[in-house]
N, C-alpha and C positions, 0 to 999 in steps of 0.2 A: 739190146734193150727189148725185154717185152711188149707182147699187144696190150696188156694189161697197163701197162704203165704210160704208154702212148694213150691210150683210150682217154686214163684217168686223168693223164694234164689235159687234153683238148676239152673235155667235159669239165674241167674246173674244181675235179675232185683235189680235198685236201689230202688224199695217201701220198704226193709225190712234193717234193720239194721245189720250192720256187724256180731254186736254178736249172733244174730238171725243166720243168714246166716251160720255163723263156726258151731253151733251148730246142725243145720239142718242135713248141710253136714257128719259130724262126724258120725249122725245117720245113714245117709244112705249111710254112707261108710261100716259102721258095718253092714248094716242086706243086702249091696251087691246090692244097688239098683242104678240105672240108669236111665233118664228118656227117652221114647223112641222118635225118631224124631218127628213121625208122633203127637204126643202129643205139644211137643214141638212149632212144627206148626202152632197148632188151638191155643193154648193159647195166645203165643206172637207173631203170625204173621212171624215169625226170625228163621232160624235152624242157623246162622251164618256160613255157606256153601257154597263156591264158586264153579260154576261148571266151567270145564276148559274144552274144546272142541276141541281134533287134531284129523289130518286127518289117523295117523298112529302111531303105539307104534315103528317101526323099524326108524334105525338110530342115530345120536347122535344131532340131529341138535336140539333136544328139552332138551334136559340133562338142560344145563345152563337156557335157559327160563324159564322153571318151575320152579329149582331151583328160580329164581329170582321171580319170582310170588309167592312161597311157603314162600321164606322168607318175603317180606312185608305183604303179610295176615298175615303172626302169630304174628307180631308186630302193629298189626291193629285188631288182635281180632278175623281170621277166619281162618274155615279150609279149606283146597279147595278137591274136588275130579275130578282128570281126566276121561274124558271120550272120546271112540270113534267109531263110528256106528249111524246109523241111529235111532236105538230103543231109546238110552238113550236122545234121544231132548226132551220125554214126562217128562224129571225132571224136566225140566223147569215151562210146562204148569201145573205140578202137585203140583207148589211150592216147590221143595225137597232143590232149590238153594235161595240164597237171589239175586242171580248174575250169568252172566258168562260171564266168555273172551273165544272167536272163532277165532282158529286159524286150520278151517276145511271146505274144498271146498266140503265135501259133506252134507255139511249144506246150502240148497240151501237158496236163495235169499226168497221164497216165506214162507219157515219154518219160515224164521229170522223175517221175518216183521211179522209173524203170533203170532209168541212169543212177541214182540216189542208190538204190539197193546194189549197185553193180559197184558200189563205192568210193564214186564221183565225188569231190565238192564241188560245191554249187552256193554259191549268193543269190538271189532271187530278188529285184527289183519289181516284180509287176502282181505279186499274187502271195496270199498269206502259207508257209508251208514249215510242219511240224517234220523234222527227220534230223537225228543225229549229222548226217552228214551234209546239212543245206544251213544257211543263215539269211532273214532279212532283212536287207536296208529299205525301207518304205515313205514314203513321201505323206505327210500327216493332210491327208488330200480334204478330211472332214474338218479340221482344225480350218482352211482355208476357205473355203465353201462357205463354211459359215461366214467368214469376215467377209467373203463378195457381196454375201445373200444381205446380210446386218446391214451396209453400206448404202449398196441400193434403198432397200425400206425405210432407212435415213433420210432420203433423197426425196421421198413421199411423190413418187408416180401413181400414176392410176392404175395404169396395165403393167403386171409384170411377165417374162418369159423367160425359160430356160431353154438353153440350143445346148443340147446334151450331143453324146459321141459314140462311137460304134461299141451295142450292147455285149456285154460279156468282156470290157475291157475294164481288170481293175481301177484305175484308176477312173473310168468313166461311173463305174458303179459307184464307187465310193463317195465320190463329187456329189454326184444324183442327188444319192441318199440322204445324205448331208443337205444340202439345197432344197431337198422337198420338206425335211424336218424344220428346215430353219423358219422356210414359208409359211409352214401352217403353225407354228409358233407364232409367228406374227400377226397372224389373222388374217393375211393375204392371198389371195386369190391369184391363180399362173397359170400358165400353159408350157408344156412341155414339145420341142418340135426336136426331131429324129434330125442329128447329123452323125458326119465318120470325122470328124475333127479336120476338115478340109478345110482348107479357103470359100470352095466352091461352096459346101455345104450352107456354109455360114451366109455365103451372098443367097442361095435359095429362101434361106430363112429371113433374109431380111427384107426379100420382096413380099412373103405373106405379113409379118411382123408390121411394116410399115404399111399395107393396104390397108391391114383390119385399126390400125393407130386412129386414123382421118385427124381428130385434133384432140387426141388424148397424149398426154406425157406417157412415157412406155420408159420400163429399165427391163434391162435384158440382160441377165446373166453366159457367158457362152463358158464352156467347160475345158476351151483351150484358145490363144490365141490367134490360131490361126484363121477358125470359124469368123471372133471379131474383126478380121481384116477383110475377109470378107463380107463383112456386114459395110463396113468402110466402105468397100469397092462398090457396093452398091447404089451406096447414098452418094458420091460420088459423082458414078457415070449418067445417076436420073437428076444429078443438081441437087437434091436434097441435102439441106441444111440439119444436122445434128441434133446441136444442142440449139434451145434447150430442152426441145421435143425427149431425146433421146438420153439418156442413159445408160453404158454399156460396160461391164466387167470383164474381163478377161482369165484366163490359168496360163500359167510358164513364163511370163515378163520376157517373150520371146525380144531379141535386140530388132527383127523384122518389122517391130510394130512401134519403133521408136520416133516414128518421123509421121505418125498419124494426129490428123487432127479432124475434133478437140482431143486432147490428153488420153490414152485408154489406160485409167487403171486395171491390173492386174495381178493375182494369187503368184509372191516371187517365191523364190527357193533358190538354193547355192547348188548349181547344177555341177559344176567342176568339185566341189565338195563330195558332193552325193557321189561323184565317180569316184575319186579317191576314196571315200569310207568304204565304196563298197569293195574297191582293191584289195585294201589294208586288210577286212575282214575277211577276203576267199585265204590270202594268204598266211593271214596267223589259223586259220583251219584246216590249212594246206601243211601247215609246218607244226602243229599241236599244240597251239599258244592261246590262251584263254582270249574266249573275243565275247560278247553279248551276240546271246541267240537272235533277240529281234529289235531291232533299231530303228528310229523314226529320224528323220527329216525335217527341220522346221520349214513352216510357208508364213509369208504375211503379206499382206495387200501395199502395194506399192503402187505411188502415183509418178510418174515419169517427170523428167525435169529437163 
């Protein structure tokens, strides 16, 4: 029996015959063998390896995503590996992926196209990008913003605030943008305070937020949930009572902030969705099957129950 034909049953090529193929494997189940990637590679061009790209392992806001991107690969034939840091982008250019979806701001603009031209696919969660060989799945982050912002202004406070997130992150831009249009549509007056989408950040903000309040009603917009749990933890640890002082909005219907009171609503989305679609998409451009170049995300303001 050929290398060739060993090769191609252990890789799952169809050139060899079933019966061929069980028998192969059997063999080299008993003498414990494995074929190594880097082999794998050169023969069929394919490790069937998805490489998956975030900005941080901390948090829960990726749990469900991946989950949702783990399961459509494996029912589509691959496996994926997470990564995140600057080193691991040479898997890309090293072939180690057939694929990857980027959902990481320190994967800059000039990396991606660098990869892109080298004839990579590529899904892009986090930034808008035009190339034959890339697709975006996008989260309709202005569509949501607005309903935080609309909601609030319903609510008829005096003071309003936004706790915005570390600048240069799409979807913190996006939000912003949104959120400052919506305001001064309204005819309302806000402040803007600098966070990185921490817990921490948010409880910072909520010690200026409630100093400057004294006995004004306040709604505070925060541009991720976690910031509003933090705001939480503050009013909390000083005793302060909420509502009906307070008013506060959240982004990602994080499960973390389901046990807060009063109620935080929050900008939801189908995160385990969002991970699958953007599965589905690397791999019909991974395999030449028409897919839509740029795809949106629905979000809607959700009150917890």
């Amino acid at each position: 029996m050929s290398i060739s034909t060993v090769s191609y049953a252990l890789n799952g090529s169809a050139k060899v015959s079933e019966p061929t193929r069980t028998r192969i494997k059997e063999i080299a189940d008993r003498l414990g063998y494995a074929p190594k990637l880097a082999a794998r590679t050169l023969k069929g061009n394919k490790t069937n390896i998805i490489g998956v790209y975030i900005s941080s392992f901390q948090g829960e806001f990726y749990g469900e995503l991946l989950d949702g991107m783990q399961h459509r690969l494996e029912l589509l034939g691959y496996d994926m590996m997470v990564n995140s840091g600057n080193r691991t982008q040479k898997f890309l250019s090293e072939k180690l992926f057939d694929g990857a979806i980027i959902l990481d701001n320190k994967f800059q603009d000039d990396d991606l196209n660098k990869v892109l031209t080298q004839g990579n696919k590529v899904v892009v969660l986090d930034r808008e990008v035009s190339h034959e060989n890339a697709r975006t799945v996008l989260l309709d982050n202005a569509s949501g913003s607005k309903e935080a912002v609309e909601y609030l202004v319903s609510q008829h406070q005096e003071n309003y605030y936004i706790i915005s997130g570390p600048r240069g992150n799409y979807d913190v831009e996006t939000r912003l943008q949104a959120a400052i249009e919506t305001f001064e549509k309204s005819g309302k007056s806000f402040k803007i305070l600098e966070g990185d989408f921490t817990e921490q950040s948010g409880y910072e903000a909520a010690e200026k937020i409630i100093a400057e309040a004294k006995d004004k009603t306040v709604g505070v917009y925060s541009l991720n949930d976690d910031e509003a749990i933090g705001f939480y933890r503050y009013a909390r640890r000083h005793h302060i009572l909420l509502e009906p002082q307070f008013k506060i909005v959240g982004f990602d219907n994080n499960h973390s902030a389901d046990f807060l009171y009063p109620i935080l609503p929050s900008i939801s989305y189908r995160k385990h969705l969002w991970g699958e679609q953007a599965a589905e998409t690397l791999i019909d451009l991974i395999e030449s099957k028409p897919s839509a170049k740029n795809q949106t995300i629905k979000t809607a303001l959700s009150f917890r129950k």
